[in-house]
C-alpha positions in Angstrom: 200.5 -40.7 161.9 203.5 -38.3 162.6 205.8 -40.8 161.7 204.3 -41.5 158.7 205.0 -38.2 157.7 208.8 -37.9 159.4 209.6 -41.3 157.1 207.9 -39.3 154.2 209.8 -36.6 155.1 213.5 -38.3 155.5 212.9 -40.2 151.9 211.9 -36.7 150.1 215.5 -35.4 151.6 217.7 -38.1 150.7 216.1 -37.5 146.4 218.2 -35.5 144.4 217.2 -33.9 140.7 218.6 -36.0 138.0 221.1 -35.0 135.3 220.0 -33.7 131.9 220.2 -35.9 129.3 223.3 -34.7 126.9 221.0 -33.7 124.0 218.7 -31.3 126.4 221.7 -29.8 126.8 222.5 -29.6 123.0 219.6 -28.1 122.0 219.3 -25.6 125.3 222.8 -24.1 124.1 221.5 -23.9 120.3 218.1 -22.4 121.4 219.8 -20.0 123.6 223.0 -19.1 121.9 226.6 -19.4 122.9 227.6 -18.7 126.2 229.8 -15.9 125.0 227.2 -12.9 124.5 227.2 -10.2 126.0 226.4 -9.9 130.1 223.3 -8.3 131.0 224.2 -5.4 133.6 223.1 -6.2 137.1 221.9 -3.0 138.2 220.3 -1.0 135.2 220.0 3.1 135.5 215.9 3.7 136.0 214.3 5.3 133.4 212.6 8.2 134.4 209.6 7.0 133.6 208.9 3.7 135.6 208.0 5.3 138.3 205.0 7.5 139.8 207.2 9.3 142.5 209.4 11.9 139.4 207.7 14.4 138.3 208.4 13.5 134.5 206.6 10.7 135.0 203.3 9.7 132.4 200.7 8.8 135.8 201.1 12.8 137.1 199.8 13.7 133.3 195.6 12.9 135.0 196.4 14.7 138.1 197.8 17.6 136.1 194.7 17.4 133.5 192.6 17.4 136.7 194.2 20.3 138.8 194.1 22.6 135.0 190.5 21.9 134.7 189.3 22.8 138.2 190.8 26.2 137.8 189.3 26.8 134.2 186.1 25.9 135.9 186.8 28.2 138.7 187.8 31.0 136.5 184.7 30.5 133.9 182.2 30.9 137.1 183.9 34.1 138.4 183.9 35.6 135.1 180.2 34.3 133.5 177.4 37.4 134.0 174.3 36.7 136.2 170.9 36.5 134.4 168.3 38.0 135.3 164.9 35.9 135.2 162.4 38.9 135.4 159.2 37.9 134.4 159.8 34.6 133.4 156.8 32.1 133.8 159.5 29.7 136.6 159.7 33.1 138.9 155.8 34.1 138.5 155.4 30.6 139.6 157.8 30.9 142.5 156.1 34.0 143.9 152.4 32.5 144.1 150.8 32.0 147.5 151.6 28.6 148.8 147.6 28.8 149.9 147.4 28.4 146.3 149.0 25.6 145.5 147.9 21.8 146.0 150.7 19.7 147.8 150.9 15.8 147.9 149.4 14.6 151.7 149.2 11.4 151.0 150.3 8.5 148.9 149.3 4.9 149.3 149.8 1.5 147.6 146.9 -1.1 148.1 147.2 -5.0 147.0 144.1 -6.0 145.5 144.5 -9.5 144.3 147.4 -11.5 143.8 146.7 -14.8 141.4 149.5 -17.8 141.0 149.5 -18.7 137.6 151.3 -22.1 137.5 154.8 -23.1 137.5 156.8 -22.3 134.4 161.0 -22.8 133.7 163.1 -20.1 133.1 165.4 -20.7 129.8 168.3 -21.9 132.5 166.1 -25.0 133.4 165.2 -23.1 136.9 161.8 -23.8 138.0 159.5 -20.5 139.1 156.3 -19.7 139.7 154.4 -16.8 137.4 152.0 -14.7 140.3 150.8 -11.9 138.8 149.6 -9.0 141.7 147.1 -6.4 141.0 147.6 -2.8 142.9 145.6 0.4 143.5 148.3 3.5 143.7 146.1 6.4 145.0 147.8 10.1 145.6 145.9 12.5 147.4 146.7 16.4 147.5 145.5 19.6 149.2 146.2 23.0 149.1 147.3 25.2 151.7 144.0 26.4 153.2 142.3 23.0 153.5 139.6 23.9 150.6 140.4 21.7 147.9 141.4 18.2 147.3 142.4 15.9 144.6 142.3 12.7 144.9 144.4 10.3 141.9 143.8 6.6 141.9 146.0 4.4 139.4 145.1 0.7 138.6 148.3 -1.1 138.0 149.5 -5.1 137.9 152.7 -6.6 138.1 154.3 -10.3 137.2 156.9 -11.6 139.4 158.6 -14.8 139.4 159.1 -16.6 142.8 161.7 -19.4 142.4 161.3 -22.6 143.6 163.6 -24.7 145.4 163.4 -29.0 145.5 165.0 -30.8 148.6 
């Protein structure tokens, strides 16, 4: 098999590009123009704005944007007066006894029935299967001192689509 390929290989050396037909030529130098124009320089001067490491470049203008708004920011917060929430109904709220106050203890989620209801296709020609599943979502609070409880139970379903896979 490797000299297969070195016989390949000694045949693709010895191949050498044909010459363009005299009218390719003809129209190449009438497309392009006459070989006299002007030469393009070999080594143009950089504009200054090609590149990110000057200063008077365009891709410094977000950093700079950035950097002006962080100390406007800055300088807004020093300068902005503190209010004072007195007797506002959030800081009454804040000062009640945490005795008081019911807290969540407890939260469950509890599958009560989950039906299949049949093979269907999706509008991409995939087959799934419908299964619709029925929950109980229960809460349960108390407050601080253990006296009280509330208890919140929720009846919810759901639909889900379990795709199906032919071998």
């Amino acid at each position: 098999m490797d000299n297969e390929f070195t016989e390949l290989e000694s045949e693709l050396q010895q191949l050498t590009p044909a010459q363009p037909s005299p009218e390719l030529m003809t129209r190449l130098q009438a497309e392009l123009g006459s070989a006299t124009s002007e030469p393009v320089p070999a080594l143009r001067r950089r504009s200054p704005y090609q590149s990110a490491t000057t200063w008077n470049s365009w891709k410094w203008a977000n950093w700079t944007v950035a950097a002006g708004l962080a100390i406007v920011m800055s300088l807004a917060s020093w300068w902005a007066p503190e209010i004072d929430f007195g007797d506002s109904p959030i800081a009454s709220l804040n000062r009640t006894e945490s005795a008081d106050m019911l807290r969540p203890v407890r939260a469950a989620r509890t599958l009560v029935e989950s039906r299949a209801e049949g093979v269907i296709e999706l509008p991409d020609g995939s087959p799934v299967e419908r299964v619709r599943d029925y929950y109980i979502d229960t809460i349960e609070w108390r407050d601080g001192a253990g006296d009280a409880q509330l208890r919140w139970e929720l009846p919810r379903e759901s639909v889900r689509f379990v795709a199906l896979t032919s071998y």
